[in-house]
C-alpha positions in Angstrom: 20.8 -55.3 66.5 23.7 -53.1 65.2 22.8 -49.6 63.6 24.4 -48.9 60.4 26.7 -45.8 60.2 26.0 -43.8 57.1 28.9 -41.3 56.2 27.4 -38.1 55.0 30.2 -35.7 52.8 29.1 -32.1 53.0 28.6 -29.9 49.6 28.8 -27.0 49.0 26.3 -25.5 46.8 26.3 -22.4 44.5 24.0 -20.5 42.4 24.4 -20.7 39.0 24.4 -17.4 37.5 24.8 -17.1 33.7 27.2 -15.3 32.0 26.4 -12.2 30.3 23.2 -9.9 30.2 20.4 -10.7 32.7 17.1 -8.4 33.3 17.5 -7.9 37.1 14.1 -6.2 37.0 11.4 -4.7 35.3 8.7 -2.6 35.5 5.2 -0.9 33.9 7.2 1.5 32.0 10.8 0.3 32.4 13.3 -3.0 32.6 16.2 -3.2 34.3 19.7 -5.6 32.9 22.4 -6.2 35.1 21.2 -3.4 37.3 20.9 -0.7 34.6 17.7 0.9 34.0 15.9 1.3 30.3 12.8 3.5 29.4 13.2 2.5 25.7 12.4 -0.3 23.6 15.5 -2.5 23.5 17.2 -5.6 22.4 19.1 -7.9 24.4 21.5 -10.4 24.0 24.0 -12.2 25.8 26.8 -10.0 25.3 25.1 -6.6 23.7 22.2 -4.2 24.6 21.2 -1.8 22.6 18.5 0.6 21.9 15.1 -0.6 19.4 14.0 2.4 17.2 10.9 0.8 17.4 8.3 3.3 19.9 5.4 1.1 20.6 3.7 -2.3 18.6 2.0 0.0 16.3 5.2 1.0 15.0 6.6 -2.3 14.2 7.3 -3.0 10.4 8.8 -5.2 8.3 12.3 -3.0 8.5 11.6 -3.9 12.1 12.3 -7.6 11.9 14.9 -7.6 9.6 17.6 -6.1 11.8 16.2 -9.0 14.4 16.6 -11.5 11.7 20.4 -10.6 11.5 21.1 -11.5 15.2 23.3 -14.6 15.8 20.7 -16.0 17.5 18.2 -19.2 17.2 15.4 -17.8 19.3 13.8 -14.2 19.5 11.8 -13.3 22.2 9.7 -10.4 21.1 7.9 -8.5 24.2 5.0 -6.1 23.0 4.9 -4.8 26.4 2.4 -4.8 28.9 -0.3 -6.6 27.1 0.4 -9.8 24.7 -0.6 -8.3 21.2 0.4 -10.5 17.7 1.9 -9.0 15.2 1.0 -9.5 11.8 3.0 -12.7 10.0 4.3 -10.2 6.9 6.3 -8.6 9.4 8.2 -11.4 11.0 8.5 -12.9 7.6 12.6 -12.0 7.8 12.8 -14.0 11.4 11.3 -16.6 9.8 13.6 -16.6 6.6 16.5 -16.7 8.9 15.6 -19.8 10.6 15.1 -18.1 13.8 12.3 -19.1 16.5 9.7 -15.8 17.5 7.9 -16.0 20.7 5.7 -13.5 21.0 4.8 -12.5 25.1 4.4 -9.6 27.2 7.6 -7.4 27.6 7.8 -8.8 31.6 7.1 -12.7 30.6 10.0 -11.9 27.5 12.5 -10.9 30.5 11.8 -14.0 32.7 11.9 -16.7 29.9 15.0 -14.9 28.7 16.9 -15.4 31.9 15.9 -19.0 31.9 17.2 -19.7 28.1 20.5 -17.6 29.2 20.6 -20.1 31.9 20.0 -22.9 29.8 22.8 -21.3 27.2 20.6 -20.9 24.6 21.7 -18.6 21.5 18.5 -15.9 22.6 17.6 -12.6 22.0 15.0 -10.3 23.4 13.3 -7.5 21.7 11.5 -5.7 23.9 8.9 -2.7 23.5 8.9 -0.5 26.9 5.9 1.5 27.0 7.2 5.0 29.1 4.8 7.8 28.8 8.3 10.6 28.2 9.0 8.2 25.1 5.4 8.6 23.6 5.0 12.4 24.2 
């Protein structure tokens, strides 16, 4: 009985890394994106970070959302830090008026499902609240 030869063709395989802004880490009271540390509430998309004026969820407003709802995005990923807290529909109602998607999760569960709809290249935006005791005082 002959053996059959298989021919086996070696592949090189790379990880995918997705362009633009990642979180590279995160914290209690901090996040990290592309190895830059933030103490603030922030937004982040794909190709911009910038600073949220908003200090902590009892702060959100309407005004809030409707700088979000202007975002060239089709889902917003809102994290209300270290607990999952709801806010009330009134003040998403601009997100919702834009056509735009709101998950609402923990600021640390908001940075992980961000990376994997980069990856995906998804049009995504993350809102995050980042509880620092220097911000609050």
């Amino acid at each position: 009985m002959q053996r059959k030869r298989f021919d086996f063709h070696a592949m090189k395989l790379h990880q995918a890394r997705p362009a633009g802004n990642r979180f590279t880490g995160y914290g209690p009271d901090y996040v990290t994106v592309n190895g830059k540390r933030w103490e603030t509430s922030l937004v982040v998309l794909a190709d911009e970070v910038f600073e949220w004026s908003v200090r902590d969820f009892e702060s959100l407003s309407a005004d809030s959302f409707i700088t979000l709802a202007r975002l060239p995005v089709e889902i917003l990923l809102l994290g209300t830090g270290a607990k999952l807290r709801f806010p009330h529909p009134r003040l998403t109602q601009s997100i919702t008026a834009a056509g735009i998607g709101l998950e609402v999760m923990d600021t640390q569960a908001a940075c992980r499902t961000y990376n994997i709809l980069l990856a995906e290249d998804r049009k995504v935006a993350a809102a995050l609240l980042v509880s620092n005791s220097r911000q609050l005082s």
